[in-house]
N, C-alpha and C positions, 0 to 999 in steps of 0.2 A: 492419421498421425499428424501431428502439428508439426508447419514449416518453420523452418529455421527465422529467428530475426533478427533485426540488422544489431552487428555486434561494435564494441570501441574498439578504435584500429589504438595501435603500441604493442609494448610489452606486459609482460606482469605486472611488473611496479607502478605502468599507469596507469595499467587498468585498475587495479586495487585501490591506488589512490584518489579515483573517478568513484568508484564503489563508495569509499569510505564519504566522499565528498557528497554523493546523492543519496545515501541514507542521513546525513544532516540536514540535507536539504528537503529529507521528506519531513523529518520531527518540524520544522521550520514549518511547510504544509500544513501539517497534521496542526500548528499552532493558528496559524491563520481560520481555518476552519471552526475550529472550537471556540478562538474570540469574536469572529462573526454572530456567532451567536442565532442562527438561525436553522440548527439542527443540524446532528453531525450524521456522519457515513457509515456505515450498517455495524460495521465492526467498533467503530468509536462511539457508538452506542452502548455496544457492552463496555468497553474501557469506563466510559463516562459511571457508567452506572455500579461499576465495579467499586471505581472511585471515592464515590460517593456512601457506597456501604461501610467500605475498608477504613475509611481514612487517608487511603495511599494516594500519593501525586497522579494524576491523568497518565505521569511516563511510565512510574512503575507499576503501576496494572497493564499499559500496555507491554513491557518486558513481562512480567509475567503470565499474560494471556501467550503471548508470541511464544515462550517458553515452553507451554502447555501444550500447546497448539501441534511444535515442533516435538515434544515427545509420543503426541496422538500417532503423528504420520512416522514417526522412527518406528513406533509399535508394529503398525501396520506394513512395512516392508521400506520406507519411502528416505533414501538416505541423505542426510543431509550435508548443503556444501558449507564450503567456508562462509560463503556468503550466506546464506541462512543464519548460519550463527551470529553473522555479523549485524545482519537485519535483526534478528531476536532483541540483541541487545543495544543496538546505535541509537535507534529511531526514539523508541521510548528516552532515552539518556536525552538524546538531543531535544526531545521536545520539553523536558524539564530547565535544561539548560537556557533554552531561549526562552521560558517561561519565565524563569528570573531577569534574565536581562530585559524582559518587556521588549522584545524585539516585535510586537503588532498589537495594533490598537483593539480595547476594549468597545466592541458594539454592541448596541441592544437591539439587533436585529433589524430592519426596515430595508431598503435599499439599500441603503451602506453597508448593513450587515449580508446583503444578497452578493452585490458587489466583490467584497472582502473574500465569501466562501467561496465564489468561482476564482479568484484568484490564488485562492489557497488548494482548489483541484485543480489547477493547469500546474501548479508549482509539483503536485505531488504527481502527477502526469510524468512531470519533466522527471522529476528524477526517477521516477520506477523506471521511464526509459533506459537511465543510465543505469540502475544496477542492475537492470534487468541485459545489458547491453555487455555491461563488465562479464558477465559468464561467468560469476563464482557461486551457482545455485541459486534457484528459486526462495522467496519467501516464504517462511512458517505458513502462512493460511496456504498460497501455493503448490505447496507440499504434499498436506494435507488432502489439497484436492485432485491433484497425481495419483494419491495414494489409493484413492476415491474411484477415481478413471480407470485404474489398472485393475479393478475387479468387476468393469466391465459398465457403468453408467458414463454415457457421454459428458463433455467437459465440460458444455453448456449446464446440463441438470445438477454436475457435481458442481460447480462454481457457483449456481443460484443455490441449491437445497443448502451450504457451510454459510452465505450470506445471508439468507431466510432465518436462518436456525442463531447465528451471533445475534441477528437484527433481533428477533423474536424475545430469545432472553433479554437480552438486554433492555428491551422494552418493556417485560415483565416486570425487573427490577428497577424498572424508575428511570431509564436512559431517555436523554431528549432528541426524536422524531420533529422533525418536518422540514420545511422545503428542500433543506440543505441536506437530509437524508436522499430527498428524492433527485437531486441535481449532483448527489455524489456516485451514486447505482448508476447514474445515465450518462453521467458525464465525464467518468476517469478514464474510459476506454477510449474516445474521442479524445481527449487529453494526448491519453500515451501514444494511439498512430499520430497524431498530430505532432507531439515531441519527434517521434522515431522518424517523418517527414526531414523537419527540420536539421536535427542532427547529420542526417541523411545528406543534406544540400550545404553545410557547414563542410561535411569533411570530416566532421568527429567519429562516423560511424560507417560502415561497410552494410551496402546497401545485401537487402536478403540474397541470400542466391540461389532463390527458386519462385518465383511468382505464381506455383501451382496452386492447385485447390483447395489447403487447407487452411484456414484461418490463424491469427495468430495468436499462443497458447493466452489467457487471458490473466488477469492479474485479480485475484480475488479481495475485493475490497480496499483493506487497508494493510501494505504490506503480507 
């Protein structure tokens, strides 16, 4: 069973408003990323490519993938919190949002564009810490992969097999692969302990309250 992790110290009202605050701040992420332009993260592979068939904005494929996603795991037993639904719908919003306002530079890839996309997973690092910290429910893909664990594959297989399988299609459909797919698989998880460190030593967060054996639940891709 997965340990407890470190949670936002307050109330409701700021924990919620810490929630609402790091699901903008992941669309913002998720923005950084995809203007680097050097391959997106397994999940925004399918969005990208979703995108691109549809017609629809980069955000709202992603609300409607996270939408789909979250009614897979309701099927299967896996109930959703507020936050869940909050994630379904912020993230993608947000990243249209800052799409319009041009809040990150246009790369064509190269170092800068290398550069850019690590910057744009530490930011998404940062805030999965915080909503994942607020404790108002896991993420749609997260969900999903609970729902996954609870019929008996460990969390590792059920977290790589829903990454594998988003990345897969969406590369079948024309989604763009490369480095920055590979530095996002490898590099959000290191992100998020590294966020949950920090927070940790600010004082925003209430350090775990168990240092046993089990790892911490992981965060599947994107949102």
């Amino acid at each position: 069973m997965a340990r407890s992790h470190p949670t936002l110290r307050g109330g409701t009202g700021t924990r919620f408003a810490l929630l609402i605050a790091a699901l903008l701040l992941y669309g913002w992420g998720e923005l950084l990323t995809v203007r680097a332009d050097v391959g997106l993260g397994p999940w925004d592979v399918l969005h990208q490519a979703i995108s691109d068939h549809t017609g629809w904005s980069f955000g709202t494929a992603v609300v409607v993938v996270s939408f789909s996603v979250l009614i897979l795991a309701a099927a299967l037993g896996e109930r959703p919190g507020i936050g869940t639904l909050m994630n379904a719908l912020i993230v993608g919003a947000a990243f249209d949002l800052f799409d319009r306002l041009n809040l990150a530079p246009h790369l064509d890839g190269g170092v800068a564009g290398v550069a850019l996309d690590i910057v744009g997973i530490a930011v998404i690092g940062l805030a999965s810490a915080l909503y994942i910290g607020a404790n108002f429910g896991a993420g749609p893909r997260d969900s999903l992969m609970l729902a996954i664990v609870h019929r008996g594959p460990r969390i590792s297989v059920a977290s790589w097999a829903i990454m594998i399988g988003a990345l897969s299609l969406g590369f079948a459909l024309g989604g763009p692969v490369g480095i920055g797919t590979v530095l996002f698989a490898l590099g959000l998880g290191p992100c998020i302990e590294g966020a949950y460190y920090l927070l940790v030593r600010a004082g925003v967060t209430r350090p775990q309250p168990s240092q046993a054996s089990s790892p911490l639940t992981p965060v599947v891709g994107a949102t």
